[in-house]
BAKOL-562448 format. One record per atom (N, C-alpha, C): z, y, x negated; residue in three letters; atom name; residue number from 1. Coordinates in steps of 0.05 Angstrom, whole numbers. Example, Ala and Ser with C-alpha at 12.3 -4.5 7.8 and 13.67 -1.06 7.14 Angstrom:
BEGIN
+--------+--------+--------+-----+----+-----+
|      w |      v |      u |  aa | at |   i |
+--------+--------+--------+-----+----+-----+
|    156 |   -114 |   -264 | Ala |  N |   1 |
|    156 |    -90 |   -246 | Ala | CA |   1 |
|    156 |    -66 |   -264 | Ala |  C |   1 |
|    142 |    -45 |   -257 | Ser |  N |   2 |
|    143 |    -21 |   -273 | Ser | CA |   2 |
|    157 |      1 |   -258 | Ser |  C |   2 |
+--------+--------+--------+-----+----+-----+
***
This chain:
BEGIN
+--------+--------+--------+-----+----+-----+
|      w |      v |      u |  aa | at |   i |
+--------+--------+--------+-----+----+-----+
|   1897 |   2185 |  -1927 | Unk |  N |   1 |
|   1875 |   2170 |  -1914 | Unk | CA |   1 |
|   1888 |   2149 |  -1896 | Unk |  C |   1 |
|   1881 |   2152 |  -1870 | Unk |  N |   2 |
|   1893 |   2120 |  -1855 | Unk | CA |   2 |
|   1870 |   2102 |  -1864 | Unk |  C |   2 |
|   1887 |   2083 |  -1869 | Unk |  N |   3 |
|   1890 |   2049 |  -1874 | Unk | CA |   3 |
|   1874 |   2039 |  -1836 | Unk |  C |   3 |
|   1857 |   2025 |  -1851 | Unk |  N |   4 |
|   1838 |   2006 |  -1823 | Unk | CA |   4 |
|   1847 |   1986 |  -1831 | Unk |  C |   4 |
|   1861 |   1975 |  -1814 | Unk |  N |   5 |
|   1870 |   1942 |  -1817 | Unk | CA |   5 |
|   1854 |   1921 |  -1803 | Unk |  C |   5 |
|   1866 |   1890 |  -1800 | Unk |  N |   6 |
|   1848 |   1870 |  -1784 | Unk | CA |   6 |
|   1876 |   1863 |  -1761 | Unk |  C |   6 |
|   1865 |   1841 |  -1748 | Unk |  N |   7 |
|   1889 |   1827 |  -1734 | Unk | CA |   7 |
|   1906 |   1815 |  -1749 | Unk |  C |   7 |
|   1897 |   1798 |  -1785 | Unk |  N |   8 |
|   1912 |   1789 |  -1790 | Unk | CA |   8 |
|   1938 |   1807 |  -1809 | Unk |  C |   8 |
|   1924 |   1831 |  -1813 | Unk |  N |   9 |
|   1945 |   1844 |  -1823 | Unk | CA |   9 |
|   1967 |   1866 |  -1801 | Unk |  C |   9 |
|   1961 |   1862 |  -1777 | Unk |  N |  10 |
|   1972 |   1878 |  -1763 | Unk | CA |  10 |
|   2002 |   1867 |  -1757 | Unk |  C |  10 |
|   2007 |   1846 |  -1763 | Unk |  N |  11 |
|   2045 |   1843 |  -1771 | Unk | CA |  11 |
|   2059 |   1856 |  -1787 | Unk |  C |  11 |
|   2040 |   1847 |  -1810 | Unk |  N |  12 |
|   2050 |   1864 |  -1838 | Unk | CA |  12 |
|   2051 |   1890 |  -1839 | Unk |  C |  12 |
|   2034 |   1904 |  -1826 | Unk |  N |  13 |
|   2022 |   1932 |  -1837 | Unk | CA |  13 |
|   2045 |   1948 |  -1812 | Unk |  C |  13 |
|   2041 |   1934 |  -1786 | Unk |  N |  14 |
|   2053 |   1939 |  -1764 | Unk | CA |  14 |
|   2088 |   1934 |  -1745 | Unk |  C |  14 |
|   2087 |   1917 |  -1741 | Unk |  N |  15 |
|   2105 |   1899 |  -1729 | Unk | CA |  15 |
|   2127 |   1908 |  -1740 | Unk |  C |  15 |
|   2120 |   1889 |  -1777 | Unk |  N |  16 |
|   2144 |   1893 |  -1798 | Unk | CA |  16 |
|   2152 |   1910 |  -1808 | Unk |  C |  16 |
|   2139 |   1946 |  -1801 | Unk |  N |  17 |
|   2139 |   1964 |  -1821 | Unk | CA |  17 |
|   2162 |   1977 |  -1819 | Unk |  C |  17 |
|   2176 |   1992 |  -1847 | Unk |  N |  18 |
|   2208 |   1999 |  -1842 | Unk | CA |  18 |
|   2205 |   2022 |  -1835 | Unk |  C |  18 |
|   2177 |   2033 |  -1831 | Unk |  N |  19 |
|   2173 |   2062 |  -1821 | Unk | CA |  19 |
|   2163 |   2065 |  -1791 | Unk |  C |  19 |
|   2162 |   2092 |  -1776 | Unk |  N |  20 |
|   2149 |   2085 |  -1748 | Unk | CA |  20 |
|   2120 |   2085 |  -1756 | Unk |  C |  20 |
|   2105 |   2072 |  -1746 | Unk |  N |  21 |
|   2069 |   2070 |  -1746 | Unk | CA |  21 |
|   2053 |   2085 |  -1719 | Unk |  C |  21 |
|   2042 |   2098 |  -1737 | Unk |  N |  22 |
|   2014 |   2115 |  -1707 | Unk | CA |  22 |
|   1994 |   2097 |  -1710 | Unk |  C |  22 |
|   1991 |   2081 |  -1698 | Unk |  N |  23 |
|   1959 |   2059 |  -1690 | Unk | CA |  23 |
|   1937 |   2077 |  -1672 | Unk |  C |  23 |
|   1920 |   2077 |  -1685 | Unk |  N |  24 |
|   1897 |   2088 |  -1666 | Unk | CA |  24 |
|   1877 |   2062 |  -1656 | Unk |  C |  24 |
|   1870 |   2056 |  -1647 | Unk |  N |  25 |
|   1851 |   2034 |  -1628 | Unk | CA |  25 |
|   1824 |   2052 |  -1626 | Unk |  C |  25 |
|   1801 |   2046 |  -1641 | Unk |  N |  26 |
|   1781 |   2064 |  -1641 | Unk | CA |  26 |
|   1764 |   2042 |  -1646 | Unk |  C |  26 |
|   1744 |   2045 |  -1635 | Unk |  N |  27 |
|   1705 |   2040 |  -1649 | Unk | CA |  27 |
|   1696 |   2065 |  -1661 | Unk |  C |  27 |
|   1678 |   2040 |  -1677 | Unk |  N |  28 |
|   1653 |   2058 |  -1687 | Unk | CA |  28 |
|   1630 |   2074 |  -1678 | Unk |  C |  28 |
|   1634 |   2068 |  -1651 | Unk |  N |  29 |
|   1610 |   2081 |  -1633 | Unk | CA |  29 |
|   1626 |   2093 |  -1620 | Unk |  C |  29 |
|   1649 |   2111 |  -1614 | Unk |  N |  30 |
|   1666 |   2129 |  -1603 | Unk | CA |  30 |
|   1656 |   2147 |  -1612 | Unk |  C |  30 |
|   1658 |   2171 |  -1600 | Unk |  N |  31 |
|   1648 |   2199 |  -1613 | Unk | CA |  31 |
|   1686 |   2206 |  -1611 | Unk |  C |  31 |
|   1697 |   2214 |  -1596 | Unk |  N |  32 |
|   1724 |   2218 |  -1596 | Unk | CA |  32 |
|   1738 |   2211 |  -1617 | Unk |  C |  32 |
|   1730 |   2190 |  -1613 | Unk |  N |  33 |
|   1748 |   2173 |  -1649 | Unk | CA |  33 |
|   1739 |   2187 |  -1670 | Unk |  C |  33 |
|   1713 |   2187 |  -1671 | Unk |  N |  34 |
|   1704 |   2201 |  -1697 | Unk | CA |  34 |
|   1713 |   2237 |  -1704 | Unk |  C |  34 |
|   1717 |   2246 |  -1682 | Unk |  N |  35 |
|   1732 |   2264 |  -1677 | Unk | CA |  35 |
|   1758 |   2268 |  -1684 | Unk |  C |  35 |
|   1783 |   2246 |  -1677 | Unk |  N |  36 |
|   1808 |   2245 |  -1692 | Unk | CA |  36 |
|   1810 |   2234 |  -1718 | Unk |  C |  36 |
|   1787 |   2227 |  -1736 | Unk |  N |  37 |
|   1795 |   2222 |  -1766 | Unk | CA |  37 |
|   1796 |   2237 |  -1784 | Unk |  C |  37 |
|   1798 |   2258 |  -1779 | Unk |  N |  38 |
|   1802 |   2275 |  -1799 | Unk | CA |  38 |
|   1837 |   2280 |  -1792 | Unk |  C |  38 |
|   1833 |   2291 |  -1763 | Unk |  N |  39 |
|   1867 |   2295 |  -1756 | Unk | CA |  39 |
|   1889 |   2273 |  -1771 | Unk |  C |  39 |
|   1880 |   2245 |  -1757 | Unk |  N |  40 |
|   1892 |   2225 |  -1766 | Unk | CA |  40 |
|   1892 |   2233 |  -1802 | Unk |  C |  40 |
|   1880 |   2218 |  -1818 | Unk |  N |  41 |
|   1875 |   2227 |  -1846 | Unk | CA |  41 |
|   1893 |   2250 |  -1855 | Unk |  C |  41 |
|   1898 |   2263 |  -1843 | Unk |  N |  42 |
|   1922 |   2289 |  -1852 | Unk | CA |  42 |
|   1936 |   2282 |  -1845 | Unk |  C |  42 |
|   1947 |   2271 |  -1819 | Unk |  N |  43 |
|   1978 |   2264 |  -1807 | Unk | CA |  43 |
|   1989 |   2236 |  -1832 | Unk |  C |  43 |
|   1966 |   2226 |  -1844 | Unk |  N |  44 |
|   1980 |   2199 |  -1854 | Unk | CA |  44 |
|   1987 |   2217 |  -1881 | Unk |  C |  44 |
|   1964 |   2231 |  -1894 | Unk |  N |  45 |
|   1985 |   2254 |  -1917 | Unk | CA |  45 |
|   2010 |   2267 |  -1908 | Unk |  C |  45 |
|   2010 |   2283 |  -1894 | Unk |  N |  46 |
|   2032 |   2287 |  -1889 | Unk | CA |  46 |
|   2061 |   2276 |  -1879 | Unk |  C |  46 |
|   2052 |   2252 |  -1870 | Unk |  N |  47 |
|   2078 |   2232 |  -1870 | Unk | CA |  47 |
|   2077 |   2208 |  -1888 | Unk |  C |  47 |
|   2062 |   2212 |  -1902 | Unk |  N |  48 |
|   2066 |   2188 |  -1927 | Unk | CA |  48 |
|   2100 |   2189 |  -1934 | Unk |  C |  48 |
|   2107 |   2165 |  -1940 | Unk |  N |  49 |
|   2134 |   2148 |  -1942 | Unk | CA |  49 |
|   2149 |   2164 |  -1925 | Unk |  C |  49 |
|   2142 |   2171 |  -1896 | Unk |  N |  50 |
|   2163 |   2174 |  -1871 | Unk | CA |  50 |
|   2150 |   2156 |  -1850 | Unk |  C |  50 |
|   2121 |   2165 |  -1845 | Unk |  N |  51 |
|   2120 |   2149 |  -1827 | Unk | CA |  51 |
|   2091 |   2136 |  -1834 | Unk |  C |  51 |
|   2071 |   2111 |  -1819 | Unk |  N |  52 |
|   2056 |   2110 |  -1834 | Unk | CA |  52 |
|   2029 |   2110 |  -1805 | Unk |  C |  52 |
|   2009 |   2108 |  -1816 | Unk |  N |  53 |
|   1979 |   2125 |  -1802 | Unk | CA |  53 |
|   1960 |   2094 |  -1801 | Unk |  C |  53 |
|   1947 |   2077 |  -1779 | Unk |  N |  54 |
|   1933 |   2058 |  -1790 | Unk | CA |  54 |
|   1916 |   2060 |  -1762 | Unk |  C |  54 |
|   1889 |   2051 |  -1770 | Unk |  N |  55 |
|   1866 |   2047 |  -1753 | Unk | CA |  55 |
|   1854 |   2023 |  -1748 | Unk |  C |  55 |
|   1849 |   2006 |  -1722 | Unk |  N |  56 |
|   1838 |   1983 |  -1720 | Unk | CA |  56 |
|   1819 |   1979 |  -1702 | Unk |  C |  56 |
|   1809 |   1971 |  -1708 | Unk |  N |  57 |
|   1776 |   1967 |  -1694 | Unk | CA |  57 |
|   1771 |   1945 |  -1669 | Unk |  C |  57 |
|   1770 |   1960 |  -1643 | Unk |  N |  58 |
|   1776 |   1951 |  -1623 | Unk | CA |  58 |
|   1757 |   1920 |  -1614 | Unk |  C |  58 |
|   1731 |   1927 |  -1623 | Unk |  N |  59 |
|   1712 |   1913 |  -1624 | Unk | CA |  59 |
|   1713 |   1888 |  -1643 | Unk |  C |  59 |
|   1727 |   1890 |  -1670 | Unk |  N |  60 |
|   1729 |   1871 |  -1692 | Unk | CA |  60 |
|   1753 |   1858 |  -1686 | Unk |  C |  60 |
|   1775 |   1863 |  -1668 | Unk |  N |  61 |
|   1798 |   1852 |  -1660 | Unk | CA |  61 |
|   1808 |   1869 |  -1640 | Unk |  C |  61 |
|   1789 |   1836 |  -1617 | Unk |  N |  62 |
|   1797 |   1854 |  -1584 | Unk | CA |  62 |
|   1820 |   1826 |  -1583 | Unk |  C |  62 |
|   1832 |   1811 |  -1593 | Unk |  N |  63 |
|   1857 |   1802 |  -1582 | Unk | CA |  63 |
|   1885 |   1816 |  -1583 | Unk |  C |  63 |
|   1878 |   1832 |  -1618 | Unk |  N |  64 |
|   1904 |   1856 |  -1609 | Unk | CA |  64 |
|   1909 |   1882 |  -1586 | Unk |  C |  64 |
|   1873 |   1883 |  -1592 | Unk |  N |  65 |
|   1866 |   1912 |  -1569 | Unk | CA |  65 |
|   1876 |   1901 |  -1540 | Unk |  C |  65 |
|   1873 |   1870 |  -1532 | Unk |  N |  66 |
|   1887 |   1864 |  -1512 | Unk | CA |  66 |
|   1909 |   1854 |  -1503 | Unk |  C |  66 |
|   1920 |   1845 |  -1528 | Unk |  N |  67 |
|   1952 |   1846 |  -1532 | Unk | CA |  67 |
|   1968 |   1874 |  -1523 | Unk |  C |  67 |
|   1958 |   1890 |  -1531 | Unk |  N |  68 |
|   1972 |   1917 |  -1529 | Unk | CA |  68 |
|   1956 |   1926 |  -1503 | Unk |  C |  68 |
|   1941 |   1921 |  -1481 | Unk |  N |  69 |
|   1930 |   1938 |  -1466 | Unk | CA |  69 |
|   1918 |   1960 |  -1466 | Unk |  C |  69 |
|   1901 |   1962 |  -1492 | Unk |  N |  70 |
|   1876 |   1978 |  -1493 | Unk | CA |  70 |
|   1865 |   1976 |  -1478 | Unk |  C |  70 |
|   1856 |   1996 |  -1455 | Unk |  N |  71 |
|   1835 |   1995 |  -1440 | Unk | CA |  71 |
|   1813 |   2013 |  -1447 | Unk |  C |  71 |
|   1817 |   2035 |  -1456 | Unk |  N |  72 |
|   1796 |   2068 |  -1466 | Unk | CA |  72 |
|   1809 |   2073 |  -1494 | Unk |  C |  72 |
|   1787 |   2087 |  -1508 | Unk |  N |  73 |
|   1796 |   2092 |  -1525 | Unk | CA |  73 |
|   1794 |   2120 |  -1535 | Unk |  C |  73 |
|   1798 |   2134 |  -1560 | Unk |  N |  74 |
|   1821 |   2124 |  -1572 | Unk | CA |  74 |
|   1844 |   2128 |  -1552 | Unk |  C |  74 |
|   1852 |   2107 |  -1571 | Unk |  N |  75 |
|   1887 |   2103 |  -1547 | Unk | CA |  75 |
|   1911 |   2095 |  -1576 | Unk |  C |  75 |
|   1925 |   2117 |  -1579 | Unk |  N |  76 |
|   1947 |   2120 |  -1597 | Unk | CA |  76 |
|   1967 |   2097 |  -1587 | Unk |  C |  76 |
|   1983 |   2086 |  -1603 | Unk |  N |  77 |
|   2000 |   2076 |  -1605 | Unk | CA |  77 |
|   2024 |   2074 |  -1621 | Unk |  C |  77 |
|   2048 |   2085 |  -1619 | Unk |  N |  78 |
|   2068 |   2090 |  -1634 | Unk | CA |  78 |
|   2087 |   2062 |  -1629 | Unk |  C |  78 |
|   2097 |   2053 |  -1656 | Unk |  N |  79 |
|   2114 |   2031 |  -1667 | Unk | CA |  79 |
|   2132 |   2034 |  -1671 | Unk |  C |  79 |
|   2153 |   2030 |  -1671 | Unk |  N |  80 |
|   2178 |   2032 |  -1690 | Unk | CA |  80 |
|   2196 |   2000 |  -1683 | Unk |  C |  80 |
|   2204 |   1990 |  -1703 | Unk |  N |  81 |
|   2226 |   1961 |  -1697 | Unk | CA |  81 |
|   2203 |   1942 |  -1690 | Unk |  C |  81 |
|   2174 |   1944 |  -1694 | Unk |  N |  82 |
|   2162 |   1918 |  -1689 | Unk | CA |  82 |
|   2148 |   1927 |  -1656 | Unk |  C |  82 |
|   2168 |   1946 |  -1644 | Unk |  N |  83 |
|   2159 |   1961 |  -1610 | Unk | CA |  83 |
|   2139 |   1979 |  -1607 | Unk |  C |  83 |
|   2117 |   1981 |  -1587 | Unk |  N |  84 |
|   2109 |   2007 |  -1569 | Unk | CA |  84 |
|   2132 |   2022 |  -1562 | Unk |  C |  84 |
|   2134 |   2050 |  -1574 | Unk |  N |  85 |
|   2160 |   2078 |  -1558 | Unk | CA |  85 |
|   2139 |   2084 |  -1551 | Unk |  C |  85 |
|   2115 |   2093 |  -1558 | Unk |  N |  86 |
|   2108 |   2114 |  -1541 | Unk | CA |  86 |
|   2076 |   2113 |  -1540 | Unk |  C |  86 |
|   2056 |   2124 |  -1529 | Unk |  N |  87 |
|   2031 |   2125 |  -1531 | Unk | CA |  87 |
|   2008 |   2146 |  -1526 | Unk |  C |  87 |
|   1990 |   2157 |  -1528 | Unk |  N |  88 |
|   1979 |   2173 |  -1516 | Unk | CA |  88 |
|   1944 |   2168 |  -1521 | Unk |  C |  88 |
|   1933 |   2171 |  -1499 | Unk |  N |  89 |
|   1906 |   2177 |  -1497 | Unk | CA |  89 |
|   1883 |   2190 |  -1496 | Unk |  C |  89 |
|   1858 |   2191 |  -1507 | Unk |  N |  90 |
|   1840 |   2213 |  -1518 | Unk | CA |  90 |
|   1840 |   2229 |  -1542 | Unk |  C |  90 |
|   1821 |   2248 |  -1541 | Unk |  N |  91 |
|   1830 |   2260 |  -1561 | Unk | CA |  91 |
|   1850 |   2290 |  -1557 | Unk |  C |  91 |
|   1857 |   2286 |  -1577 | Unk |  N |  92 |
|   1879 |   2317 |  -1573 | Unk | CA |  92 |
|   1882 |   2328 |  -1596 | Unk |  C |  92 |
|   1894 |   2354 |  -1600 | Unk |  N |  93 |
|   1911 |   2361 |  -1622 | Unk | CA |  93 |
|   1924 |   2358 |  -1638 | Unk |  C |  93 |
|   1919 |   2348 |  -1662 | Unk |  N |  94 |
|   1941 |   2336 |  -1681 | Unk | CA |  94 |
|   1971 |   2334 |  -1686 | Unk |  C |  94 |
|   1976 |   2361 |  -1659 | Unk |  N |  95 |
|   1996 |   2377 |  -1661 | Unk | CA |  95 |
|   2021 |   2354 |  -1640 | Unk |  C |  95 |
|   1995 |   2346 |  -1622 | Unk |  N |  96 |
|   2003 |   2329 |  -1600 | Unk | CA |  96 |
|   2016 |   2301 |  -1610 | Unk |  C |  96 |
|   1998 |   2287 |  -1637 | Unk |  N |  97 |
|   2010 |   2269 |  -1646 | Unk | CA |  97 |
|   2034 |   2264 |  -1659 | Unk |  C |  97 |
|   2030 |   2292 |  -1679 | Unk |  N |  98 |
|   2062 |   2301 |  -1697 | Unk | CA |  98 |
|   2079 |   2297 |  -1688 | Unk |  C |  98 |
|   2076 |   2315 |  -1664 | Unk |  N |  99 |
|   2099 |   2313 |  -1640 | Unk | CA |  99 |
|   2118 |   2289 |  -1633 | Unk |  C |  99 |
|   2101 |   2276 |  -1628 | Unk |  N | 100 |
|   2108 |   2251 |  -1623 | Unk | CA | 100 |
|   2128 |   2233 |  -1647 | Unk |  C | 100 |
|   2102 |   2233 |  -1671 | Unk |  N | 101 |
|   2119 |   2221 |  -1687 | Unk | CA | 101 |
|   2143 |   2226 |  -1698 | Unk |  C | 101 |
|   2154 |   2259 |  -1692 | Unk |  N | 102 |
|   2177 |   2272 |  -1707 | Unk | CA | 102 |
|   2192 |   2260 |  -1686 | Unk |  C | 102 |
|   2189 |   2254 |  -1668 | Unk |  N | 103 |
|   2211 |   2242 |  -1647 | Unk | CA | 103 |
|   2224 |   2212 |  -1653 | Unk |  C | 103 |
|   2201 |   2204 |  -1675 | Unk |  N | 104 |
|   2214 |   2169 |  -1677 | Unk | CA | 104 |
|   2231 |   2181 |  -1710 | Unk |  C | 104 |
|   2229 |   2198 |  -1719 | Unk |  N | 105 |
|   2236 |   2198 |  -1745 | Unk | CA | 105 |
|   2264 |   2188 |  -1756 | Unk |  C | 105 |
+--------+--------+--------+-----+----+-----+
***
């Protein structure tokens, strides 16, 4: 299951994590979003203690959504060392995200 965090835990959960992190930037009124939680939700099983899966709510903390330059959503965001490597937009294929994350592994 991905973990929905706040702004105040997005150091901890994020920033500091010794693993790479997939951030999704979603509302609750997205149909798209609602669309990648199930994908998401499997990608965080399947990389439990490699990599880790977290969701934050663009609307309940738009100073991170604008820290990071969320403009549309969902809008993925990959972490590793506390950094953005990489990112991608919309919805897609789970296959599309994996992808990605096997690259920070």
């Amino acid at each position: 299951m991905s973990k929905i965090i706040n702004a105040s835990e997005f150091p901890t959960e994020v920033l500091n994590a010794s693993v790479p992190v997939l951030v999704d930037f979603y509302a609750d009124w997205c149909g798209p979003c609602k669309m990648m939680s199930p994908a998401l939700d499997k990608i965080s099983e399947e990389y439990a203690g490699k990599a880790k899966v977290v969701k934050i709510n663009v609307d309940e903390n738009p100073e991170v959504a604008q820290q990071y330059g969320v403009m549309s959503i969902p809008n993925f965001k990959f972490f590793k060392g506390g950094q953005v490597v990489d990112e991608a937009l919309g919805a897609m294929p789970a296959t599309a995200l994996t992808n990605k994350l096997d690259q920070l592994l």
